[in-house]
C-alpha positions in Angstrom: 0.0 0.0 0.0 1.7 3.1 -1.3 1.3 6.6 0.8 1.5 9.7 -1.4 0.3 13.0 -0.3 -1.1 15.1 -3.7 -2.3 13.7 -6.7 -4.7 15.5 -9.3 -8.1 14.2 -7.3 -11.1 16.7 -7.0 -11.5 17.2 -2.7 -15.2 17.0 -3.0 -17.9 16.4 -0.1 -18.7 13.1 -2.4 -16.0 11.6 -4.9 -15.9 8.9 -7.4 -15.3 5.5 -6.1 -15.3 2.6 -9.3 -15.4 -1.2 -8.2 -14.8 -3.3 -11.1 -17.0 -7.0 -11.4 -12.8 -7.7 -11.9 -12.2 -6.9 -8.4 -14.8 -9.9 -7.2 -12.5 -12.5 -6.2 -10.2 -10.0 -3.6 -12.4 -11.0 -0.6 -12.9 -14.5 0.6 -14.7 -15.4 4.0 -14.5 -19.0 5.2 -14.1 -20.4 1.7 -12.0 -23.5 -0.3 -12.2 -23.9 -3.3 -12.9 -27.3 -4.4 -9.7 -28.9 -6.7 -9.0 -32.7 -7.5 -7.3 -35.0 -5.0 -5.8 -38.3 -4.3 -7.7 -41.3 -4.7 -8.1 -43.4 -2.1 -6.7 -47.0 -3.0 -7.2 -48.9 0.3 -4.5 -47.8 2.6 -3.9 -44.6 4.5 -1.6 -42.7 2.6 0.7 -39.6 2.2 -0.7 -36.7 -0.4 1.4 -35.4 -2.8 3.3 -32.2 -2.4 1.4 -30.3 -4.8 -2.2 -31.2 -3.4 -4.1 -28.6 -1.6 -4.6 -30.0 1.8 -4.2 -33.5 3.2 -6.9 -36.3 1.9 -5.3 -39.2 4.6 -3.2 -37.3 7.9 -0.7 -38.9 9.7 -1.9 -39.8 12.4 -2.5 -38.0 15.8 0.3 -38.1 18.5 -1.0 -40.7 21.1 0.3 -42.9 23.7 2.1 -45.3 21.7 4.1 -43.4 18.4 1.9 -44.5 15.2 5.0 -45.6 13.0 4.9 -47.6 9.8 1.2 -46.2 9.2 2.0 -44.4 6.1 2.1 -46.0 3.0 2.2 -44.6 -0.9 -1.3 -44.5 -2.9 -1.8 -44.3 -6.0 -1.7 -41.4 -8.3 -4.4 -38.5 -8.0 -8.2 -39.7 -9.8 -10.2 -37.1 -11.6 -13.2 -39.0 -10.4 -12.5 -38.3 -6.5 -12.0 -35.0 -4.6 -12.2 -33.9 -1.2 -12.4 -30.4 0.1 -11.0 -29.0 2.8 -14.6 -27.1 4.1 -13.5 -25.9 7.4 -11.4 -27.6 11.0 -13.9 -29.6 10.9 -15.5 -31.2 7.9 -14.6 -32.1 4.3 -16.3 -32.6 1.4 -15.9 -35.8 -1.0 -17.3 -35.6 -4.0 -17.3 -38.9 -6.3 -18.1 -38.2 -10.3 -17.7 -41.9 -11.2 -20.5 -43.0 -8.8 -22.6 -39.9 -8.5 -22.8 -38.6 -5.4 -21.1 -36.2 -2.7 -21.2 -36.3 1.2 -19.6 -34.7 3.9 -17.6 -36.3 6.4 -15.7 -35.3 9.6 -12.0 -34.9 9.7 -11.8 -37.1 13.2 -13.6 -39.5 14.8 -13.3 -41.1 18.4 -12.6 -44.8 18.1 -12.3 -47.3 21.0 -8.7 -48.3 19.5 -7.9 -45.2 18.6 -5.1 -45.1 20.8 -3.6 -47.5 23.9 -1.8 -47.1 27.1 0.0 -49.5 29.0 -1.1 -50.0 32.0 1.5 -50.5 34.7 -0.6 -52.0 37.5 -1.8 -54.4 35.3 1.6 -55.2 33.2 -0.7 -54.9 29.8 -1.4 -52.6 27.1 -4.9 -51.2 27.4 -7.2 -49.8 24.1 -8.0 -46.3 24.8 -10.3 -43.7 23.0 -9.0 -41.3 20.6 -9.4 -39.1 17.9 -8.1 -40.7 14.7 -8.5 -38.9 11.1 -11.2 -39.9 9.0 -10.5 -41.9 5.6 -12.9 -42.4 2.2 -12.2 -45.9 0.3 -13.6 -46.6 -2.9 -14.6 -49.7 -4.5 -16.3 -50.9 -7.8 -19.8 -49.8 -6.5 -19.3 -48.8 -3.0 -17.4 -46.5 -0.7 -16.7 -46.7 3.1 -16.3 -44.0 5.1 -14.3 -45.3 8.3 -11.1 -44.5 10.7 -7.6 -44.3 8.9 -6.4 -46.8 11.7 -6.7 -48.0 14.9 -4.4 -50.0 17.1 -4.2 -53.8 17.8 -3.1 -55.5 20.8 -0.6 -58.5 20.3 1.6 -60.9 21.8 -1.5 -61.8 24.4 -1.0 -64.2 27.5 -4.1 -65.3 29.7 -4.0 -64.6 33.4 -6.6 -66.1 35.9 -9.1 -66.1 33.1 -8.1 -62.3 32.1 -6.2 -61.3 28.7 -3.1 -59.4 28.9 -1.2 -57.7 26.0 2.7 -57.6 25.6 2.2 -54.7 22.2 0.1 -52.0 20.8 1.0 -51.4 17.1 -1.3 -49.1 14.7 -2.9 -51.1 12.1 -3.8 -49.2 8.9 -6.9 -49.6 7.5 -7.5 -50.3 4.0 -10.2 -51.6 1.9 -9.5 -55.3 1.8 -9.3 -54.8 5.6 -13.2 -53.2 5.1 -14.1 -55.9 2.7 -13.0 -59.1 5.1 -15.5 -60.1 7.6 -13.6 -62.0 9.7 -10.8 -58.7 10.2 -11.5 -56.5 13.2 -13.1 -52.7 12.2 -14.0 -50.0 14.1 -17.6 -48.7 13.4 -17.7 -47.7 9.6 -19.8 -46.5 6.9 -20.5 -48.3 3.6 -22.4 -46.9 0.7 -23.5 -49.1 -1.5 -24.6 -47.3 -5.2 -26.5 -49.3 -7.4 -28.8 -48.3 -10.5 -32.5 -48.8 -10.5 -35.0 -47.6 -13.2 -38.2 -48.5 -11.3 -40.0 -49.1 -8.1 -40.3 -53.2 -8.9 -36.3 -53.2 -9.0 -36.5 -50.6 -5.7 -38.2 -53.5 -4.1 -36.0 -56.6 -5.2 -32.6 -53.9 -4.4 -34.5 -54.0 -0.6 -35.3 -57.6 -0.7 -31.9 -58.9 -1.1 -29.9 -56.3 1.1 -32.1 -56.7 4.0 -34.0 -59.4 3.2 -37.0 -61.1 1.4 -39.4 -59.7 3.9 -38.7 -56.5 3.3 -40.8 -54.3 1.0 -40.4 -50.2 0.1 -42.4 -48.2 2.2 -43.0 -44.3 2.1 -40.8 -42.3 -0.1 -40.6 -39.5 1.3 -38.9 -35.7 -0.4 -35.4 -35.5 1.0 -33.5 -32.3 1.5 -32.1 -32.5 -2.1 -34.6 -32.2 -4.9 -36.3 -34.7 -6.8 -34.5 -37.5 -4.3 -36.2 -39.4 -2.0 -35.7 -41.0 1.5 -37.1 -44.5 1.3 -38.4 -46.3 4.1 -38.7 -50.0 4.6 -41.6 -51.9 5.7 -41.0 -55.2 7.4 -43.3 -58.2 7.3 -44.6 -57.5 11.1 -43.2 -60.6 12.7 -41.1 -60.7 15.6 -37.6 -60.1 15.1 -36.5 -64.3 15.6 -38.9 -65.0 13.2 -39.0 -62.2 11.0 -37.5 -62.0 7.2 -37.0 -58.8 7.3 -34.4 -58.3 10.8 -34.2 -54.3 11.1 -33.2 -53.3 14.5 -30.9 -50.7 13.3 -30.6 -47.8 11.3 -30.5 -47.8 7.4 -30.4 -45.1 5.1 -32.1 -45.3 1.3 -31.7 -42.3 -0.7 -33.7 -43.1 -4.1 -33.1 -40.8 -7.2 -35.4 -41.5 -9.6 -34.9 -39.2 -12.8 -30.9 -40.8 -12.2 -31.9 -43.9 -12.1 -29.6 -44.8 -9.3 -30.1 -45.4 -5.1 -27.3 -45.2 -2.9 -28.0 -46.8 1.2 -26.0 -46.8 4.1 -26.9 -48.4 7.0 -26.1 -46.1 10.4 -26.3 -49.4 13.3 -28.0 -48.7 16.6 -25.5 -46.2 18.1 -23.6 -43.3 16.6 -20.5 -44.4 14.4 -18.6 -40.6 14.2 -18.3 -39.1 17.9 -16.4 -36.0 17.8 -15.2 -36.3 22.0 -14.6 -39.2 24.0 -18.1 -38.5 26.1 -20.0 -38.6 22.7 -21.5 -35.0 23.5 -20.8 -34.1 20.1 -21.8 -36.6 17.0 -21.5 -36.3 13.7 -24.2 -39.1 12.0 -26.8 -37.0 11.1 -24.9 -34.0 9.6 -23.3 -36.6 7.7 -26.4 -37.7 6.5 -28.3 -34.4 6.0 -25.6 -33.0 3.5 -25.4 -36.7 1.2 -26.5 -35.1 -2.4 -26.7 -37.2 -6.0 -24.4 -35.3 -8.3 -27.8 -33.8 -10.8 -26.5 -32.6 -14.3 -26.8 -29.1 -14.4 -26.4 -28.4 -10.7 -22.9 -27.4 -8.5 -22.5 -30.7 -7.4 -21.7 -31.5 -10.5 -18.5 -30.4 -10.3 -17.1 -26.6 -11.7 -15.2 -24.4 -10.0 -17.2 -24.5 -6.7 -16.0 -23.0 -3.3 -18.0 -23.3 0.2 -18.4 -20.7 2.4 -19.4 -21.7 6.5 -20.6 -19.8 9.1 -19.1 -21.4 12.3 -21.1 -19.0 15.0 -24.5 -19.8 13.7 -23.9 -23.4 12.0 -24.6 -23.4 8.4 -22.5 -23.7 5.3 -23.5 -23.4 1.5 -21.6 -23.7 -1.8 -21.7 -20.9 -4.5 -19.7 -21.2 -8.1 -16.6 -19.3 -7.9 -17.8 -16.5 -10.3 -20.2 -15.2 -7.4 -18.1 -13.5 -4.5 -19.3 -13.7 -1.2 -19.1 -10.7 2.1 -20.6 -11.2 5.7 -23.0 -8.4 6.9 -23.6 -7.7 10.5 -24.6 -5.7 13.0 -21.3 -5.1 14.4 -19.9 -3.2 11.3 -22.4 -2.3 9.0 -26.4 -3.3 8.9 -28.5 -2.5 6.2 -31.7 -4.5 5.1 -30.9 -8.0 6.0 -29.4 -6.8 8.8 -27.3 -10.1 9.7 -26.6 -11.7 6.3 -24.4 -13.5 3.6 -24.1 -11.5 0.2 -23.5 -13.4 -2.5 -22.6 -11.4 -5.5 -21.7 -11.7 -9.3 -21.4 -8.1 -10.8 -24.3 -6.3 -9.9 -26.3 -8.8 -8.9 -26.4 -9.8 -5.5 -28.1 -12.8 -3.7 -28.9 -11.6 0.3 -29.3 -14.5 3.3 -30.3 -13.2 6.0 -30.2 -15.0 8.9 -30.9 -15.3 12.7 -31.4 -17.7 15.5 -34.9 -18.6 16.7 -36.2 -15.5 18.5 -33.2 -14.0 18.3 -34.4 -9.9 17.8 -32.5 -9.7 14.9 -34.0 -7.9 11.5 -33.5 -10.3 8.3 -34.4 -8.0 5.7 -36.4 -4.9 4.6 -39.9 -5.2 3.3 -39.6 -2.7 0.6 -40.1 -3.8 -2.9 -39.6 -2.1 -6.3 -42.2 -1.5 -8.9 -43.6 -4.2 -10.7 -46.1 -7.2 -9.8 -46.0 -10.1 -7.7 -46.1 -13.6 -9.7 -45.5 -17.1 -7.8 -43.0 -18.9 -9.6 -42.9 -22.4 -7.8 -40.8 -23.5 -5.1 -36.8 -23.9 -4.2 -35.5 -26.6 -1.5 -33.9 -25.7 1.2 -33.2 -28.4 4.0 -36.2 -30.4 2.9 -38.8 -27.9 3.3 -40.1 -26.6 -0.6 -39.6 -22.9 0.0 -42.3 -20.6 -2.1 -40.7 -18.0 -4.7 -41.9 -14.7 -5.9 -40.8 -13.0 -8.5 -41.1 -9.3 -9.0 -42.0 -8.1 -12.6 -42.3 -5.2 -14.6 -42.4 -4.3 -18.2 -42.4 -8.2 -18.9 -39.0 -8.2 -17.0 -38.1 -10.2 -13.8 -36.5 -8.0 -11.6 -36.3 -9.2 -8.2 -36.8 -12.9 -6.6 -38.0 -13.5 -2.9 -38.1 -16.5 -1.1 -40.9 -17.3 1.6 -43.4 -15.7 1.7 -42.8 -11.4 1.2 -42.4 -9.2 3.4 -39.8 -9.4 6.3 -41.3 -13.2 7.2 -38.5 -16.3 8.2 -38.0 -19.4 6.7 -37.8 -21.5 9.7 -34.5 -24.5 9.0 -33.2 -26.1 11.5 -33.4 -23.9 14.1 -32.3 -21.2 12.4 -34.6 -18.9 10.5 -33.4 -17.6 7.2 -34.5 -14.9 4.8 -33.0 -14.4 0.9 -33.7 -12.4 -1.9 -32.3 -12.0 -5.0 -32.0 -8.5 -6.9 -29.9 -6.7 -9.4 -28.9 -3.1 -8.1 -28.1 -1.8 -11.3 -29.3 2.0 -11.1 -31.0 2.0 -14.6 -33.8 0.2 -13.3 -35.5 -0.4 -16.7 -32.7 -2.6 -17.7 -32.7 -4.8 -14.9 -33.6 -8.6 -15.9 -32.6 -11.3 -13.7 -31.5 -14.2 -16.0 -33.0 -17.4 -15.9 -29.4 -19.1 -15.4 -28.8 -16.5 -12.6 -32.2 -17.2 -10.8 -31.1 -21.2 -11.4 -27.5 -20.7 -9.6 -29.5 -18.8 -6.8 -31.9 -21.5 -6.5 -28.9 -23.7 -6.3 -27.0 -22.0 -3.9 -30.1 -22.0 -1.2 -30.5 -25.6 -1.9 -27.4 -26.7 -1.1 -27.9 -24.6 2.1 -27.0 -27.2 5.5 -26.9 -26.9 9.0 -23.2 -28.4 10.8 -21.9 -27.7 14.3 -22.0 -24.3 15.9 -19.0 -23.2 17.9 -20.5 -19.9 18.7 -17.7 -18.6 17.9 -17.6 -15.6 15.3 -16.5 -15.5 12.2 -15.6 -12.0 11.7 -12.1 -10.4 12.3 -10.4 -13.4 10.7 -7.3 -13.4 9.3 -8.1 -14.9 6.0 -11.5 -12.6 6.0 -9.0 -10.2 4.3 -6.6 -11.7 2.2 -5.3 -9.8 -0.2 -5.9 -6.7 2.3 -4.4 -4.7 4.9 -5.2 -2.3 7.9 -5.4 1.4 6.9 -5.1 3.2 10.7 -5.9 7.1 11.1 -4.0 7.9 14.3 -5.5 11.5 14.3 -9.4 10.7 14.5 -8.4 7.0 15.9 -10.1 5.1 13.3 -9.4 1.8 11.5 -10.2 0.2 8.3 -9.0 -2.5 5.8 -8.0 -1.8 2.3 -7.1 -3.9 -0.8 -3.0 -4.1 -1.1 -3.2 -2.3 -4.2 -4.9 0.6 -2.9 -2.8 4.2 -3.2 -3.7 6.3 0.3 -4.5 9.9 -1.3 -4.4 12.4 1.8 -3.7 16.5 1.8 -4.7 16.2 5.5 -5.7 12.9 7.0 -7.7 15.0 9.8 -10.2 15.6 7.2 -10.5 13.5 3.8 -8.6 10.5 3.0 -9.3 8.4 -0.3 -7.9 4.6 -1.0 -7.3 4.9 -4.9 -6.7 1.3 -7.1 -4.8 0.6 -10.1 -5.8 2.3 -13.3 -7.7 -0.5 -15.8 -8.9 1.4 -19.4 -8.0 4.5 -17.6 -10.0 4.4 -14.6 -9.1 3.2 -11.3 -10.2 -0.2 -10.5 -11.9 1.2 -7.0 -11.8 4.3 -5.3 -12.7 5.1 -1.3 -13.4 8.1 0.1 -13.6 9.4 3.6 -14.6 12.5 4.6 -14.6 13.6 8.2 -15.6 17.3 9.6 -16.6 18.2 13.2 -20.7 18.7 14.0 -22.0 20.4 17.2 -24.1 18.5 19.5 -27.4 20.4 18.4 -26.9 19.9 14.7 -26.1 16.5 15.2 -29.7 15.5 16.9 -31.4 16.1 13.7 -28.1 15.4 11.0 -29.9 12.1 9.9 -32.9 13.4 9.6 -32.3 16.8 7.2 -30.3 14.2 5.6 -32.9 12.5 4.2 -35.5 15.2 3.9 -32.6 17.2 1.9 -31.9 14.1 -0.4 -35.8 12.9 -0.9 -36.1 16.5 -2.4 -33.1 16.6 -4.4 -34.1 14.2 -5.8 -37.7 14.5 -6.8 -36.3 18.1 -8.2 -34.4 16.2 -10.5 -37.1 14.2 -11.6 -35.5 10.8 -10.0 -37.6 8.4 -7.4 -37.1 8.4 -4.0 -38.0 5.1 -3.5 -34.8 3.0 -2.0 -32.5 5.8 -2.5 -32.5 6.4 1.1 -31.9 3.2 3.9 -30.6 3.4 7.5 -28.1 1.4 9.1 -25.5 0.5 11.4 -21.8 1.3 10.5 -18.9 0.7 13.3 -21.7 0.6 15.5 -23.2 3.8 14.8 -26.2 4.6 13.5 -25.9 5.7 9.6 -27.4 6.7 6.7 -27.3 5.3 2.8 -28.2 8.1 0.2 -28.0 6.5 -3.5 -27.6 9.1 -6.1 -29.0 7.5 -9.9 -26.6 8.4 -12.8 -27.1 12.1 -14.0 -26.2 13.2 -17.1 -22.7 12.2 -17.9 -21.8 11.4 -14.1 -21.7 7.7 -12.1 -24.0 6.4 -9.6 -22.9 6.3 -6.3 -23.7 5.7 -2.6 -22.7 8.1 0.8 -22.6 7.0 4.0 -23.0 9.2 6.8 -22.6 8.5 10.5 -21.4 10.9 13.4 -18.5 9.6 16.0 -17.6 11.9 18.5 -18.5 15.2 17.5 -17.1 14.5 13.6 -19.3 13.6 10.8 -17.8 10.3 8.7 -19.2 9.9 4.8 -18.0 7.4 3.3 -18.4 7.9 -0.6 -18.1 4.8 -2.9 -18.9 5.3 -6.7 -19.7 3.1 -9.7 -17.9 3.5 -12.6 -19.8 2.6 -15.2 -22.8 1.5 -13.4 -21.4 -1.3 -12.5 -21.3 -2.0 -8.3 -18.9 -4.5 -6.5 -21.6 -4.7 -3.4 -19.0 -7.5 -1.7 -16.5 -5.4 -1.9 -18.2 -2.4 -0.5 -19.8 -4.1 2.4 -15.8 -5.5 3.1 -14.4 -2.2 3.0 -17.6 -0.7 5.2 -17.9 -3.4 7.4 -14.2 -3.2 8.8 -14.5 0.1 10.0 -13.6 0.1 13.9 -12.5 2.6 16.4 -10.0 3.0 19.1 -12.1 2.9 23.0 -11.8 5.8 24.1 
């Protein structure tokens, strides 16, 4: 970040600001994007170099060293990948087989570890985390621990075994595939095609047996698949050809052709601690999705963005660029919220805990009529859509039902709404592939752990940016590395200036900062608005959603959009007062085109010192 102190810039109350669509992929919250792997050939294994992120770790440090567990795989399979979502979770993603699931990184296994114990003169199994491996075979994969360790070189005591050794036993699919080895708890899921009910039915005779029939087929969280339940023949379980007394898992796509089951036992398989306070079946099972042609899953360049404090993650193709929203840096409608963006179009989720007093989105709508336009699914509930048009032109898309109203998911309550901020509003038409990448982006909405613990103010919120501090009026900010700092005197404007592109700069900040005595300040907001609403109409422009209030750096603020007039840019001012000083914050679009993740980035990291 270069300082310079002149440059030929006009020292206006509101200056140009350009964000490029180019400038979309500087900010990236909680995301990975999702890139080929190794293949997992039956043993645990050591990635190459180049890979992103480990597919089989070492193991874990434990009581007894795990040597000799590393062994070489073979070379990285286009059909496979797994993606590194978050500490906690990846993602693998099969192409040959159709299908993606998540699954934890660890799991507490009863041989996960051993300790000798000295009273007794024997090694002892003890639980432990181990990492979590995928194995594939011809028409199945397992999901199951990358070792565990085996007691040898037993001698019997009084009736009582006792164990000389304690060696880590890699686990590998032959190991999976021999009913007589030893295996901690495991997931297999077994694929298989099927083109009707009638060879649904046989596919649930012979797995569980010939007294088995389908039941219900229930609508699963992913579109057009099916949970399938099985109905036994109603005998007694020694008599009974049909012996369930566990859990089994039957996801049924019919339109592929293809059913993929699991069975889940009578106890968790994936504990995340030793006390088994924390499991991870169900997640596991709530994020499986057949890989539909046409949707993300289906490969692409995809990343995942997770929200750790509230518990939900979502994927989004990589030409969309993502920003978190809150009320601790800067609230406007849908007040707590995820903005996914791709040029001027932006996708809002809003969301909130239940009856948590937390806004999720304005109610304000822009001209035009409301049409219903079917249903999106989000976490197995078919979610109603609306679609604003005018002229013949859809211009907006809201989910649930309109107005501020939550879509209740999994304890969580969610808004979204899809719009395209473009200032010529008679241009505005929301593409049918853009309304189907939204759609897509909801659905693959799920819910996974909360830690409670926030996401903002990470280090990798801002890569690609750094801290901008003004020591005079004890403010800080983040900037794009690229930026230039433009500033006669720092006590009063400073602007953040990028690279020139056609001969314009790429984006352009600028913040302007004047003292305000305490009786003008009690109606500032107010004549504000009143002054803009009637600038406005004298220029012949609509006032409607020019003018929005908010939080910035926990202050309350104001938004004033000014249209494109004559031959000059759209832009937005923000205007807050901290301690006796009015802050605007001036951010314009070049071309009419507006970087709405970058803004909110650049807004949203605006703290100051305690005084």
């Amino acid at each position: 970040m270069n300082s310079k102190s002149s440059r030929g810039i006009t020292c206006a109350l509101f200056v140009a600001v350009v964000l490029l669509a180019t400038a979309c992929g500087t900010l990236q919250i909680d995301t990975e994007p999702i890139v080929s792997e190794t293949e997992v050939a039956g043993s645990a294994a050591e990635v190459s170099p180049d890979a992103m992120d480990e597919v089989t770790p070492v193991p874990v440090e434990a009581s007894v060293e795990a040597a000799n567990v590393e062994e070489e795989i073979e070379p990285p399979s286009k059909d496979l990948e797994i993606t590194d979502l978050d500490e906690t979770w990846n993602l693998f993603t099969d192409y040959r087989l159709g299908f993606s699931i998540r699954f934890p990184k660890e799991m507490v296994t009863f041989r996960g570890s051993c300790t000798w114990n000295e009273d007794e003169g024997s090694f002892r199994p003890e639980l432990a985390p181990v990492p979590v491996q995928v194995f594939e075979d011809t028409d199945a994969v397992y999901i199951a621990a990358e070792y565990y360790y085996e007691l040898t070189g037993e001698r019997q005591d009084g009736g009582r075994s006792y164990y000389d050794e304690c060696n880590p036993v890699t686990n590998s699919l032959e190991l999976l595939q021999d009913p007589d080895a030893f295996k901690e708890p495991y997931w297999k899921l077994v694929v298989e095609d099927i083109h009707d009910d009638a060879e649904l039915d046989s596919f649930i005779k012979e797995r569980y047996g010939p007294g088995c029939s389908v039941g219900e087929q229930l609508p699963s969280v992913q579109d057009g698949v099916y949970d399938v339940k099985i109905q036994s023949d109603g005998k007694d379980l020694a008599e009974s050809q049909c012996p369930l007394n566990y859990v089994t898992v039957v996801k049924y796509f019919p339109e592929g052709n293809k059913v993929v089951a699991w069975d889940r036992g009578q106890a968790n398989y994936f504990p995340a601690d030793t006390d088994y306070s924390v499991v991870h079946d169900q997640e596991m099972e709530d994020s499986f999705r057949f890989l539909i042609e046409g949707s993300m899953e289906t490969g692409g360049d995809l990343l995942s963005y997770s929200n750790s404090e509230y518990g939900f993650t979502l994927h989004y193709p990589s030409t969309w660029a993502v920003a978190e929203v809150n009320e601790a840096n800067f609230v406007g409608p849908g007040s707590r919220s995820v903005q996914l963006s791709q040029g001027t179009v932006t996708l809002a989720i809003g969301y909130r805990r239940a009856g948590e007093e937390v806004a999720l989105g304005g109610s304000g709508a822009p001209a035009g009529d409301f049409e219903a336009r079917g249903t999106t699914r989000m976490l197995g509930q078919d979610v109603e859509r609306y679609v604003i048009v005018y002229e013949g032109k859809d211009k907006v898309v809201m989910y649930g039902e309109p107005g501020p109203g939550a879509i209740a998911l999994g304890g969580l309550e969610f808004s979204a709404r899809l719009s395209d901020f473009n200032p010529d509003y008679d241009s505005v038409e929301l593409s049918q592939k853009i309304q189907d990448e939204a759609d897509m982006i909801l659905s693959s909405l799920a819910i996974i752990e909360a830690t409670g613990a926030s996401n903002s103010g990470a280090d990798n919120d801002y890569r690609g940016w750094q801290p901008y501090t003004n020591e005079q009026l004890g403010y800080s900010l983040m900037v794009p590395d690229a930026a230039e700092v433009m500033s006669l005197d720092p006590s009063q404007r400073v602007a953040f200036i990028g690279p020139e592109v056609d001969g314009k700069p790429q984006f352009q900040f600028m913040v302007v900062h004047y003292d305000i005595d305490a009786a003008e300040a009690n109606n500032f907001m107010q004549d504000l608005s009143e002054g803009h609403r009637a600038f406005l109409e004298s220029m012949g422009k609509t006032a409607e959603g020019q003018v929005e209030e908010m939080v910035i750096a926990g202050e309350p603020a104001i938004k004033l959009s000014f249209p494109a007039i004559n031959e000059s840019d759209p832009r937005d001012d923000y205007f807050f007062v901290h301690d006796g000083k009015v802050f605007t914050f001036s951010i314009s679009h070049f071309g009419g085109v507006e970087n709405q993740a970058l803004n909110n980035s650049f807004l949203q990291s605006i703290t100051f010192e305690q005084s």
